[in-house]
VOZASE-515945 format. One record per residue (C-alpha): x, y, z. Coordinates in steps of 0.1 Angstrom, whole numbers, plus 5000, padded with zeros to 4 digits. Layout:
REM residues N
XYZ ...
REM end
This chain:
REM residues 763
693142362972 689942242990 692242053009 694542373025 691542573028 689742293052 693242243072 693342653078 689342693089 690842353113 693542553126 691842873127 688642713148 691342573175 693142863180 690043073184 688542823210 691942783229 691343083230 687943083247 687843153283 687042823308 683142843320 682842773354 679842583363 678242543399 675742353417 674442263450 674041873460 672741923496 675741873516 678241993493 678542263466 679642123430 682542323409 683242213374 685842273349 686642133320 690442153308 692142263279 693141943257 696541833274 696542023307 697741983337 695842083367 696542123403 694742173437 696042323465 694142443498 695442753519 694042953545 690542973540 690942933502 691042663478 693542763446 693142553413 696042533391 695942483352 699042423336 698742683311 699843043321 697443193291 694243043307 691143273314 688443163337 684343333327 682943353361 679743513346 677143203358 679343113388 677043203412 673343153391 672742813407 674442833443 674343133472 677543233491 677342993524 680342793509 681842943485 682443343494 684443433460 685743323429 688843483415 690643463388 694343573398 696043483365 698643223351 695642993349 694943023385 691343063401 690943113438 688242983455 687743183489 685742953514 682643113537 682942743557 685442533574 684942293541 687342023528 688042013491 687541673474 688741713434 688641453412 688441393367 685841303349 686241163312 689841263313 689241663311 686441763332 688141853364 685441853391 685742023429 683441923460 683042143490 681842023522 681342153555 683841943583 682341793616 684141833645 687942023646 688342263621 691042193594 694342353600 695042693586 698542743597 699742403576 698442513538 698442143521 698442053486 695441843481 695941683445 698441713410 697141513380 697841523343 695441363315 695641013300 698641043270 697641043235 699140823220 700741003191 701041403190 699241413150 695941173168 693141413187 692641253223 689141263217 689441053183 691840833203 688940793230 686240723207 687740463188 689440303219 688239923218 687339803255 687339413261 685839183291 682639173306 682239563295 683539533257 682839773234 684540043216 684740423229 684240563266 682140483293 678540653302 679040913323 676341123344 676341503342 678341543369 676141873378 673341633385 672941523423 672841073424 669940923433 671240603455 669740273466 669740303505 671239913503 673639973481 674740313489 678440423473 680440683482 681841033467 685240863477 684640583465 683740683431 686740903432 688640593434 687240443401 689740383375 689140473341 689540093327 686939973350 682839963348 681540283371 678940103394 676440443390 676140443356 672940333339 671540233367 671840573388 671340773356 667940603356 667140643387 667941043387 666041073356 662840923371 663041163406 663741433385 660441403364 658641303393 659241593411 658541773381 655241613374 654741633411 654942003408 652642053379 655642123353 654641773335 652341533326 653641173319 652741023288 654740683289 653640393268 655040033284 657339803277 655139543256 655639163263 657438933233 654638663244 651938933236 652039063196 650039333193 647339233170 645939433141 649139703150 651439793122 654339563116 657539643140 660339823117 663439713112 666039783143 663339853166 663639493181 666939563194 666239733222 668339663253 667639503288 668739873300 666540063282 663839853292 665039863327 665240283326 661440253311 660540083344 662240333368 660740623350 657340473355 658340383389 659840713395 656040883385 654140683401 655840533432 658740753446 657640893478 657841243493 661041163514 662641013483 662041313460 663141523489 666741383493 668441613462 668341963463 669042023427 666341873402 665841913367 663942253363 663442303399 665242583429 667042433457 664742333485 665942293524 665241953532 662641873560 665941733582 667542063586 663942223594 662542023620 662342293648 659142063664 662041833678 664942133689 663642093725 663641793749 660441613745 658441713783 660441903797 659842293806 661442563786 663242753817 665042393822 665742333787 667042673780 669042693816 670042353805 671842413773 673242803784 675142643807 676642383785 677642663759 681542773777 684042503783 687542513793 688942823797 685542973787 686042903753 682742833738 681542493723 680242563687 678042263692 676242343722 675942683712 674342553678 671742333706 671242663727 670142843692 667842563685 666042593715 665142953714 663642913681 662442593689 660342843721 659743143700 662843333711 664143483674 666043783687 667643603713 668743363688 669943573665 671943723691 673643383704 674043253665 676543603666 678743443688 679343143663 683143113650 682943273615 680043353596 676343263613 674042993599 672643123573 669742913579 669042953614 669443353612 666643363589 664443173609 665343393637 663443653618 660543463610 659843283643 659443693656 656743743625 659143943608 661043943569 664043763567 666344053552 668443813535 665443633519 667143303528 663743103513 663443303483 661943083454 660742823477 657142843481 657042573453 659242303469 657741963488 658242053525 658542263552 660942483532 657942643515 655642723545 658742923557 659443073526 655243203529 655943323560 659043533546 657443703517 655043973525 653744043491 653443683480 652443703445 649143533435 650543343404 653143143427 652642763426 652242633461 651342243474 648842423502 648542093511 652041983521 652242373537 649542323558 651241973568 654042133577 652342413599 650542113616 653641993627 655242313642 654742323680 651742463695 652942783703 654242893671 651242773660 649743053677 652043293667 652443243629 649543093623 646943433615 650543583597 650143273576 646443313564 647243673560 650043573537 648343313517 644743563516 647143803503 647943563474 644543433470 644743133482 641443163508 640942833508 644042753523 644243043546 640842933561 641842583571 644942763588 642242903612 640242543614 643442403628 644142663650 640742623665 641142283669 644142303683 643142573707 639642403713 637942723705 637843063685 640643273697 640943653695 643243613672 641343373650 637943553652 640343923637 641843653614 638443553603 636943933602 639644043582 639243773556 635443813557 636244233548 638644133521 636243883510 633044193507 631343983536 630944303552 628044193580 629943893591 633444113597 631344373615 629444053635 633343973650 634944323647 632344493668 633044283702 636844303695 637344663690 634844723727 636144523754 639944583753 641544263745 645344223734 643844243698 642044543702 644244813686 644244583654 640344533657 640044943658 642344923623 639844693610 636544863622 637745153602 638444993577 635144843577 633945183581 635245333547 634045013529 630545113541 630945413537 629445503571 630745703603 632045513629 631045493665 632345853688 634245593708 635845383682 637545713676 638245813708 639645433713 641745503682 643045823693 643945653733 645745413716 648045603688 649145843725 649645483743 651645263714 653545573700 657145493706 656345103690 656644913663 652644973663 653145303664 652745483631 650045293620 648145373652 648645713643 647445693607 644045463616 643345773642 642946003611 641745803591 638745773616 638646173623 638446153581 635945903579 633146093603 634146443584 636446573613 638946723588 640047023609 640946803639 642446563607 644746803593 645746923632 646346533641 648846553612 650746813625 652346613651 654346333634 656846353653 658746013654 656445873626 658245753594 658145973561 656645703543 653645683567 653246023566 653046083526 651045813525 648245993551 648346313537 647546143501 644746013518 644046333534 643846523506 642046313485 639246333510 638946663516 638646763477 636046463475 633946473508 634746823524 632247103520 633347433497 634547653526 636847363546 638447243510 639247633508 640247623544 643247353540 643747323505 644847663504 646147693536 649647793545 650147533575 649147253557 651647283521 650847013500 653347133472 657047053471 658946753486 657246703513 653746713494 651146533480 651246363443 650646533413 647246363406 646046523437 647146863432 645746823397 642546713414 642547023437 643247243413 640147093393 637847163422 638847523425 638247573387 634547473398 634347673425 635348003398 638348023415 640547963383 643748233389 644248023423 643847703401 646647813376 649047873408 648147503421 649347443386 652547553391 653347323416 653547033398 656546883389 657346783354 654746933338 655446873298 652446783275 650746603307 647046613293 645646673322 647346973328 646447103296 642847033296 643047183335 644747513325 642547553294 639247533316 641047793340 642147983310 638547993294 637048133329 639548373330 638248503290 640948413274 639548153250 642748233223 645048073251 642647803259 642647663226 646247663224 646547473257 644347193238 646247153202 646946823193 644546653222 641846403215 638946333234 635146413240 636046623268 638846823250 636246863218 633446993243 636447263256 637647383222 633747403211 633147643241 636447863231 634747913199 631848013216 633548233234 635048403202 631848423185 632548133163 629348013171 629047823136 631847593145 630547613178 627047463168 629047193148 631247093170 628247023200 626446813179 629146613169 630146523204 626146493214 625546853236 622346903218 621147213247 624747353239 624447323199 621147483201 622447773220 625447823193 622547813165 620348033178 623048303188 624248273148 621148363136 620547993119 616847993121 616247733098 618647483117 617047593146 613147543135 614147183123 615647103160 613946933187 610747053206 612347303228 611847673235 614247803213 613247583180 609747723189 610948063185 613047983155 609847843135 607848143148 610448373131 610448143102 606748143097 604448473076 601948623093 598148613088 597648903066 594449103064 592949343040 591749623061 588749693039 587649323041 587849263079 586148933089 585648743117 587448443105 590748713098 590248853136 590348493148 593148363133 595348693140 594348653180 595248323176 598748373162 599848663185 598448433215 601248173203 603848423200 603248553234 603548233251 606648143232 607948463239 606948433276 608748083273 611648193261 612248453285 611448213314 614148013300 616748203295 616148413330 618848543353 618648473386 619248783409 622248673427 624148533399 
REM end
């Protein structure tokens, strides 16, 4: 019975992962993107390539293909699309002119190259079939192929019994530069004979894959050598049993894993794109932009040069030399330009290149070509810096090998990028780095720039150096340089970190030169540091008129500076201008186009301290989403409470905790003439002035005379306390005394108290 029930789970467990869709696995290897399948026991495959696509072919109709993590490890540049079309074909549209190499690995693991072709283009009108195979044969139909591969017995200078080692074919080789072996000619590799990249290779990828993690901080090597039969190891425990039969391999793949720690260089590691653990990095080869030009020689000649080389024969253009002309212009600064000839390319642009015709202009790559660089050994991180504007301050950068890199760029876009580099890497905290971006600049330079010494100032007011930013910004700002408008931006904002006025021409400067840039890219912020200045010295009606005309600015710019408008008039303004354009009609605040709630929550705060609490309950209403926001609540009940209606105030603060709220709901009892739980609720919370006042209206003398030393604990103890009494037919002098002396008390607490508790005439 055991027996049938073990042959049905058997059955059961193949048919359910026949059933199973195939996984298809990618990789990048550099210059070629990896696809793997592996086949259904007994499948046939096929692959044919089309027009633009390659079409794989499995044998059986009922195959499904999960195309879920198809595209984790690999971006579109090769492959466009996967898709499944049915009858166990998958469809492989190409974003290159590739060639298809397919090949088998361990007789069911189908695996397909794609690389890019030099020179002609392949031919699309003449679809070819590329390859047909079939698995090895089982021998018998009732013998698994993998038991029959298992126990196959292999004889000759590679006997053993079962297959081969094989490498993950995922993995990218690792090969000697004098022994270097082919993709073809491993394709060519039957499956009776040794693989030449097998231990060996396997070794060799292991040990640059842990070196470049270990490089990268993601390891520490803990490796304990190889120890010499001619050296025992004295006093150490005896060896156990099987441990001495350790092969010349594994002592061989000890060494290269040391090796590969300590010795493998930089270029070495660089080679593969795909490492254990790591993202794909663009190799220093394919970023060299230092050597795009012709060494000494001018750029008009260069550029003339390779323009005219870019038509040929019946002005067809050469894909090469338009690849050279595009090269150049970066190579000289000229990203738009590039962009513009990379266009023109047959098919789709490189990828590559386009982004770094963004970059060279200072400007984010929108396709985020570099994303998840910044960690990799090479120039790929440096531009992948350069491309992310909010660089976040836990990424794990080599500053080191970046500022290698930006050493090597020519000296021009040295100039250029170098301040948007220190910005960037200030930005992430790394101020160290950013600094010695500067030092190389000078030295390259010879001395302190313009753009350096703004550099410098704004790293110095990021930093709280606040005398030495003002020391550079002051001479910048003055005398109209080409960094001048960004050296206004930066007195200001020196300004509000001072919290000081700024100079009468600083704001006149900033007003000339938000007229001058408007229509640029400068533009809007131009027009937002020349309110900010008019806010900084207190100038909020010629603010709030400065506002007004935004025409052209974006929406974003201008939310953003009537926040900061707003904010500043209900924190700096006096009583009358917060009136004037908080309440004003020309300047809404409410709505879409209005500030956030936390300001109109702050407004409507200020107007409850200014009495003004029926206006406060309509600001109020202009908040969106109101719910059980506690600020709200505690806001309205303050209002509420002005108004005398304590009964409502208190509702506003049921089930709210807090000091503040406590201190509220205390004074609505007041208000009611609870002045018992009143009295209660100030102490509790610490309003000892407050909690005397509640006593002494509830008539609690005897709490009172046991308070503090003030006025009204005076009084309570005088109410508490008898009276000299005096027998009218026994008058003495000692009687008189004591009864002047008592009602000279009780006049100066009475005079006390009333001095307290006085009402001034214009309240």
């Amino acid at each position: 019975m055991t027996r049938w029930l073990t042959v049905v789970f058997l059955l059961a467990t193949a048919a359910v992962a026949q059933a199973q869709p195939l996984v298809v696995r990618t990789g990048e290897h550099g210059d070629f993107t990896r696809l793997v399948l592996q086949l259904p026991d007994g499948a046939d495959w096929d692959v044919n390539t089309g027009a633009g696509t390659v079409t794989v072919g499995i044998s059986d109709p009922s195959v499904t293909f999960d195309l879920s993590e198809a595209f984790q490890r690999i971006d579109r540049s090769r492959i466009a699309e996967l898709t499944a079309t049915g009858n166990g074909s998958l469809e492989v549209k190409l974003a290159c002119r590739c060639e298809a190499d397919s090949f088998l690995v361990d007789s069911n693991l189908l695996v397909l190259d794609l690389s890019e072709v030099e020179g002609a283009a392949l031919s699309e009108a003449e679809p070819r079939q590329s390859e047909t195979r079939s698995p090895r044969p089982s021998p018998a139909a009732a013998v698994s192929p993998l038991v029959a591969d298992l126990s196959r017995v292999r004889v000759g200078q590679t006997a053993g019994i079962g297959p081969y080692r094989q490498t993950d074919p995922l993995l990218p080789k690792m090969r000697n530069p004098d022994n270097t072996v082919s993709r073809q000619t491993q394709q060519a590799e039957t499956e009776d004979s040794e693989s030449s990249n097998s231990a060996p290779d396997l070794g060799e990828q292991i040990a640059s894959d842990l070196a470049v993690a270990a490089t990268r901080g993601l390891l520490s090597p803990s490796i304990q050598t190889v120890q010499s039969q001619s050296e025992p190891n004295r006093g150490a425990d005896p060896v156990p049993p099987g441990a001495a039969r350790v092969s010349a391999d594994s002592a061989d793949l000890a060494r290269q894993l040391v090796a590969g720690l300590t010795n493998a260089t930089h270029e070495t590691l660089r080679a593969g794109r795909v490492s254990i653990g790591a993202d794909t990095c663009v190799p220093d080869s394919k970023l060299d932009i230092a050597h795009w030009s012709e060494p000494e020689s001018e750029a008009v000649v260069v550029m003339s040069k390779r323009r005219s080389a870019l038509f040929g024969e019946f002005d067809r253009i050469d894909q090469s030399a338009l690849k050279s002309y595009a090269r150049s212009l970066l190579h000289y600064g000229f990203g738009a330009e590039a962009k513009v000839i990379l266009e023109m390319s047959e098919g789709k642009p490189d990828a590559l290149m386009t982004a770094l015709s963004f970059l060279v202009d200072g400007r984010p790559d929108p396709g985020r070509f570099f994303a998840g660089q910044e960690s990799c050994a090479g120039a790929a991180a440096l531009w992948a810096v350069l491309s992310t504007p909010n660089l976040s301050s836990s990424a794990h950068l080599e500053t080191d090998l970046i500022l290698q890199s930006f050493e090597a760029l020519p000296k021009h876009l040295k100039e250029h990028l170098g301040p948007l580099l220190a910005e960037r890497l200030t930005g992430a905290g790394f101020t160290d780095a950013a600094r010695e971006v500067y030092v190389r600049m000078e030295r390259a330079f010879g001395s302190e720039s313009d753009r350096v010494a703004l550099g410098r100032a704004n790293m110095d007011l990021k930093d709280g150096n606040l005398a030495d930013a003002e020391t550079r910004l002051k001479p910048l700002s003055e005398n109209g340089t080409s960094q001048t408008p960004e050296a206004i931006k930066a007195r200001i904002s020196l300004a509000e970190a001072q919290n000081e006025r700024l100079p009468e021409r600083i704001v006149e400067l900033a007003d000339a030169f938000a007229n001058e840039y408007r229509n640029t890219d400068q533009g809007p912020v131009l027009w937002q540091a020349h309110i900010r200045s008019l806010l900084q010295n207190g100038a909020f009606d010629q603010a709030f008129t400065a506002m007004d005309d935004a025409k052209g600015i974006r929406e974003d710019i201008q939310a953003e500076t009537r926040e900061l408008a707003f904010y500043q008039l209900v924190t700096r303004a006096e009583d009358l201008t917060f009136l004037k354009h908080a309440l004003s009609t020309d300047h809404p605040h409410g709505g879409e186009r209005g500030v956030t709630n936390a300001t109109i929550l702050s407004i409507a705060q200020r107007l409850v301290g200014l009495g003004m609490a029926d206006v406060a309950l309509e600001q109020l209403d202009l908040v969106a989403g109101q719910g059980d926001n506690r600020a709200i609540r505690v806001i309205r009940a303050a209002a509420l409470m002005d108004l005398g209606e304590p009964e409502e105030a208190e509702i506003q603060l049921i089930g709210l905790r807090g000091e503040d709220v406590e201190r509220m709901r205390a004074e609505a009892r007041r208000q009611m003439g609870d002045h018992v739980f009143a009295e209660r609720i100030f102490r509790e919370v610490g309003a000892e002035d407050a909690a005397a006042t509640s006593a002494w209206l509830s008539g609690n003398w005897e709490e009172m005379a046991n308070g503090s030393d003030s006025v009204m604990s005076e009084a309570a103890r005088m109410l508490q306390q008898a009276g000299t009494s005096m027998d009218d037919t026994d008058v003495t002098l000692r009687a008189a005394e004591d009864i002047f002396a008592e009602s000279e008390s009780s006049r100066n607490t009475i005079r006390s108290l009333l001095e307290t508790t006085r009402v001034a005439p214009d309240s």
